[in-house]
C-alpha positions in Angstrom: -3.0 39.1 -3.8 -1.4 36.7 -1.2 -3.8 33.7 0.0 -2.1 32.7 3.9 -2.0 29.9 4.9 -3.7 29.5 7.8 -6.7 30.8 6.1 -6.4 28.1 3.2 -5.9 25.8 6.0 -8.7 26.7 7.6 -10.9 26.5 4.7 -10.0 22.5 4.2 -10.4 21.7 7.9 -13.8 22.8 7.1 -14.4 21.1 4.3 -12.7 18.0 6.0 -14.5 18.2 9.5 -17.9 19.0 7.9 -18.7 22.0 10.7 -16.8 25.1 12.1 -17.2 23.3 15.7 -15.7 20.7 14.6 -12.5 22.3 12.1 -12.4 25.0 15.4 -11.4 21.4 17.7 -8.9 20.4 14.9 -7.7 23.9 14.7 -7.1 24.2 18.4 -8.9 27.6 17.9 -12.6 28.9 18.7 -15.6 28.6 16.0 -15.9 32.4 16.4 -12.2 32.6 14.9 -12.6 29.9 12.2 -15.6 32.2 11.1 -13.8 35.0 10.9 -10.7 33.4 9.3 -12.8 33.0 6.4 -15.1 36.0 6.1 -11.1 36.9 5.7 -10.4 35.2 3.0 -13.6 35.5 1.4 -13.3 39.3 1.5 -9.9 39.3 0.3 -10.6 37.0 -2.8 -13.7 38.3 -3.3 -15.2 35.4 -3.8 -17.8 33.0 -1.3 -15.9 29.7 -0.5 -17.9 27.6 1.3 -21.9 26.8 1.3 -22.7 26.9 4.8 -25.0 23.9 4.9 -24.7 20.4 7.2 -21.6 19.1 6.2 -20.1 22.4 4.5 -18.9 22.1 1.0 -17.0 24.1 -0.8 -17.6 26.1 -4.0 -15.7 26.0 -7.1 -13.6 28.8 -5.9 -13.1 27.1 -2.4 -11.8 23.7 -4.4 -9.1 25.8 -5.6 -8.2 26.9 -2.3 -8.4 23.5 -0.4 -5.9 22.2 -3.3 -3.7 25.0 -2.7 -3.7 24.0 1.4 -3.2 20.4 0.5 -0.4 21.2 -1.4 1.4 23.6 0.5 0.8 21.4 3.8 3.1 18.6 1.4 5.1 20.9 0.5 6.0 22.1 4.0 6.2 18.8 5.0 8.9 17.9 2.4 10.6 20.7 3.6 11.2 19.7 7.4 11.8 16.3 6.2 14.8 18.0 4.2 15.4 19.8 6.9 15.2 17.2 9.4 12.2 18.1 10.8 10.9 15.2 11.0 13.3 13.8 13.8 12.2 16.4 16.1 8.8 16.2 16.3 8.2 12.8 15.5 4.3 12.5 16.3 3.8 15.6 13.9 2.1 13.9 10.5 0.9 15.0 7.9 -2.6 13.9 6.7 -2.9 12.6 2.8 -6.6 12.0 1.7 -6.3 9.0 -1.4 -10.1 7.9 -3.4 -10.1 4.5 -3.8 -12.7 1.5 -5.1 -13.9 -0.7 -2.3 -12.8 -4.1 -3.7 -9.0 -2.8 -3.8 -9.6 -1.4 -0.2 -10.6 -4.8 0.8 -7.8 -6.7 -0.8 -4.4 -5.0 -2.2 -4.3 -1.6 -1.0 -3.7 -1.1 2.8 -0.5 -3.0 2.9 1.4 -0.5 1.1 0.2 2.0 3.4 0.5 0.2 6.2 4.2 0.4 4.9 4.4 3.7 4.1 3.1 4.8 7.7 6.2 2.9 9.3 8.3 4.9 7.3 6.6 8.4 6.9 5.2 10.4 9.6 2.5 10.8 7.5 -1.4 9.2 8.1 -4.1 8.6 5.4 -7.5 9.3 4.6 -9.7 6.9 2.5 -12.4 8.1 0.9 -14.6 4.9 -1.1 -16.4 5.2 -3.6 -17.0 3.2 -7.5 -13.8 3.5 -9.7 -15.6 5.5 -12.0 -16.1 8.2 -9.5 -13.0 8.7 -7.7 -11.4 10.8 -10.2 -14.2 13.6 -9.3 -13.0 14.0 -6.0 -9.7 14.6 -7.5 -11.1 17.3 -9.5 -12.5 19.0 -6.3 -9.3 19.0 -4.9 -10.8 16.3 -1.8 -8.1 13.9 -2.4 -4.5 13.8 -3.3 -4.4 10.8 -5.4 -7.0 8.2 -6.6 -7.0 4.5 -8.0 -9.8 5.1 -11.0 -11.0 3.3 -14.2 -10.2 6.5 -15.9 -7.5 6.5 -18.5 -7.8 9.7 -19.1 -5.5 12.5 -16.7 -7.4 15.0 -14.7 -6.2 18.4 -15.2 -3.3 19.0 -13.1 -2.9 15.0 -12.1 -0.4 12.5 -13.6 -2.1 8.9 -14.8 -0.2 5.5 -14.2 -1.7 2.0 -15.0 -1.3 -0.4 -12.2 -3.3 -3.6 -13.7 -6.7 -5.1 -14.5 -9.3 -6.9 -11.8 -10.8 -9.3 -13.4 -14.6 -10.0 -12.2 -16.5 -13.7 -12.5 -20.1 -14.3 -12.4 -20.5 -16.6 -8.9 -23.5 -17.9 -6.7 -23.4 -20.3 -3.7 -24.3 -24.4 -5.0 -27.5 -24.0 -3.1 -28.5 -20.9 -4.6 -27.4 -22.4 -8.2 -29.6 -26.1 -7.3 -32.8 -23.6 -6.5 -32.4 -20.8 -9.2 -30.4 -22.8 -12.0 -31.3 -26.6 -12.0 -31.9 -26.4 -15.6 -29.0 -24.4 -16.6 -28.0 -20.4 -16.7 -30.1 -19.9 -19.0 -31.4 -16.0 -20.0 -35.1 -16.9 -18.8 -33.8 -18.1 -15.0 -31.7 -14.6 -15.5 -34.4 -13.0 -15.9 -35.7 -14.3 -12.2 -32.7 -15.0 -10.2 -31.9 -12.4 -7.2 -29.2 -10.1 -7.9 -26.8 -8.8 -5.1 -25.2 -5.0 -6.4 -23.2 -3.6 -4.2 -24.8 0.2 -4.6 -27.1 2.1 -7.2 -23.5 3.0 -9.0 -22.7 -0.4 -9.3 -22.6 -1.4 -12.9 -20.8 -4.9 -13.2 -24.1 -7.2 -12.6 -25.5 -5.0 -15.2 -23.1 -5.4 -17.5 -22.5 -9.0 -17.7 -26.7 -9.8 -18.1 -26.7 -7.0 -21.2 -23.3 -9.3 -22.1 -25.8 -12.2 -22.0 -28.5 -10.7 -23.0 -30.9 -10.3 -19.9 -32.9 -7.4 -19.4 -30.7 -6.0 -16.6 -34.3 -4.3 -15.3 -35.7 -7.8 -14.9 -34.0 -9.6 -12.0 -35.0 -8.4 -8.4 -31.8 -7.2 -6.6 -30.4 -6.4 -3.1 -27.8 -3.8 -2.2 -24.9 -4.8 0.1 -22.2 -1.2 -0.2 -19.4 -3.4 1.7 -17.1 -5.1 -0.3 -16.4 -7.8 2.1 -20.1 -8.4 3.1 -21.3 -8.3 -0.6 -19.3 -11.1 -1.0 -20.5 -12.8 2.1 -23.8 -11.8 1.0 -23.3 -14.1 -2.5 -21.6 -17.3 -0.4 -24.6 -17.0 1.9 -27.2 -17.4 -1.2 -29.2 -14.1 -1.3 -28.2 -13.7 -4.5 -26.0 -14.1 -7.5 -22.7 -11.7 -8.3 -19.3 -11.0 -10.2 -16.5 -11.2 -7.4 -12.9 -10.5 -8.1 -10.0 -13.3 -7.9 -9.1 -12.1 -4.3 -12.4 -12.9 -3.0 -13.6 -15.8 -5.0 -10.9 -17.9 -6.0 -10.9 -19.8 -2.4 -14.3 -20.9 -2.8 -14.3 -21.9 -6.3 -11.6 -24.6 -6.0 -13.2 -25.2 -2.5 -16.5 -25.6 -4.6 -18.4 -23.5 -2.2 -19.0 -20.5 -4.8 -19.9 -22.1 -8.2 -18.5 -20.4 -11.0 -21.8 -19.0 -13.4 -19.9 -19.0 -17.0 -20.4 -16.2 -19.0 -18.0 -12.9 -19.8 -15.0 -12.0 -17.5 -15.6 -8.7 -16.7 -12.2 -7.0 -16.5 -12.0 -3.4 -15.0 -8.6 -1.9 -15.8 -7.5 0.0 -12.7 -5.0 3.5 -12.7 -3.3 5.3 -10.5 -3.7 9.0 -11.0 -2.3 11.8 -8.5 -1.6 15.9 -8.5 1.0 16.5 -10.4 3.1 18.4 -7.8 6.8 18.0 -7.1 6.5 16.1 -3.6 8.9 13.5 -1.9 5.8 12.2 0.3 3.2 11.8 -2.2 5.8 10.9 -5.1 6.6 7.5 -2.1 3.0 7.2 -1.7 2.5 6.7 -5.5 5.3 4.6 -5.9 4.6 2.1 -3.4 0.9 1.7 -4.4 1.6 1.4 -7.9 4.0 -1.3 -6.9 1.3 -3.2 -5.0 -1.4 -3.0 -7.3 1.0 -4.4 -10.5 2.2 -7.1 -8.6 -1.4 -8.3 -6.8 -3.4 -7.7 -10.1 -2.8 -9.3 -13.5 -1.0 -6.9 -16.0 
């Protein structure tokens, strides 16, 4: 059995795009023949690929084709690079998805892509989400490559460590004068506003269990923006941990105050599908690079 192309293709366009209408407009085809492309497939793998709900999503046996579209859409493009393809039809690019954690989006990670889009025909797609779950879109074949807090490889993916963010406990002065006066104490803990930045977050959590605060205890708001959680802590609606990037400014400015207590460091890696590809093999390169010289080893 031969799985086409065009029919993997069309599988990830709908996957990517959410609807047929809208993989049909990518496609530069109708919705009546992106159906059918499928039923296609379907038929011949004798398997159902897709869950037709709002977005669609694919099943287990339409992860494996998506991967297999992803890869052969490197692979072809590594070939017309070799080829010279690439000369000829210069506004031609190929689309790599990447999973990364929001505080390394906000601070070390576009630059190298910024990079590797002057030099590549090539354009990315971010998909954000908490360290500890990027390497699941990996395994569902979403993305290509992933910065994670997982050590461990994902079947298929090669794992690289790229360095350690290292998280402090800070609160604006006027927030530490009204909550604190008496100290950080595990009683004012206890009461002081939290900011998280999403129910996944677990760093807040971690450094009151560190100190020994019911982590249930404090009330807590939810800012899921990396740069606005941080605004959110200089602005005094609560108290959080915030890497060097963001927080090192303000501490020697003395407009964060630092709150003592654990360094939270979050070891960061760089895992990818281990396929033989020139573009993605750059890609991991040059973030890899980035991340080992911005964070400390």
């Amino acid at each position: 059995m031969r799985i086409p192309f065009e029919l993997a293709e069309t599988v990830a366009a709908v996957v990517d795009e959410g609807t047929l209408d809208a993989a049909a407009r990518r496609l530069h085809i109708t919705p009546s023949a992106v159906s059918q492309r499928i039923k296609m497939l379907e038929q011949q793998v004798g398997r159902v690929l897709l869950v037709r709900s709002k977005p669609a999503r694919a099943t287990d046996a339409g992860t494996v084709v998506v991967r297999l579209a992803r890869q052969l859409a490197l692979l072809e493009h590594d070939a017309r690079a070799a080829l010279g393809g690439e000369s000829d039809e210069p506004y031609v690019r190929v689309t790599v998805p990447l999973a990364v954690n929001a505080d390394s989006l906000a601070t070390w990670f576009l630059p190298p892509l910024a990079r590797l889009s002057r030099e590549h025909p090539v354009c990315f797609e971010l998909h954000r989400d908490d360290q500890e779950y990027t390497t699941g879109q990996l395994e569902e074949g979403l993305v290509m490559g992933a910065v994670t807090s997982q050590a461990d490889a994902v079947a298929g993916c090669s794992v690289e460590p790229i360095g350690t963010m290292a998280y402090r406990a800070v609160a604006a002065p006027e927030f530490v004068a009204a909550w604190f006066p008496d100290g950080v104490s595990s009683a004012a803990l206890e009461r002081a506003p939290v900011v998280d930045f999403n129910r996944k977050d677990e760093l807040q959590t971690d450094w009151l269990r560190v100190r020994g605060v019911d982590p249930a205890a404090p009330p807590r708001s939810h800012v899921p923006s990396s740069a606005d959680f941080a605004a959110a802590v200089r602005l005094g609606m609560g108290w959080g941990l915030l890497p060097r990037f963001q927080s090192a400014d303000d501490l020697a400015a003395r407009s964060l105050v630092d709150l003592g207590g654990p360094v939270i460091d979050v070891p960061l890696f760089w895992q990818q599908w281990n396929l033989r590809s020139t573009l993605l093999d750059a890609v991991g390169v040059a973030i890899v690079a980035e991340g080992r010289r911005a964070l400390a080893p």
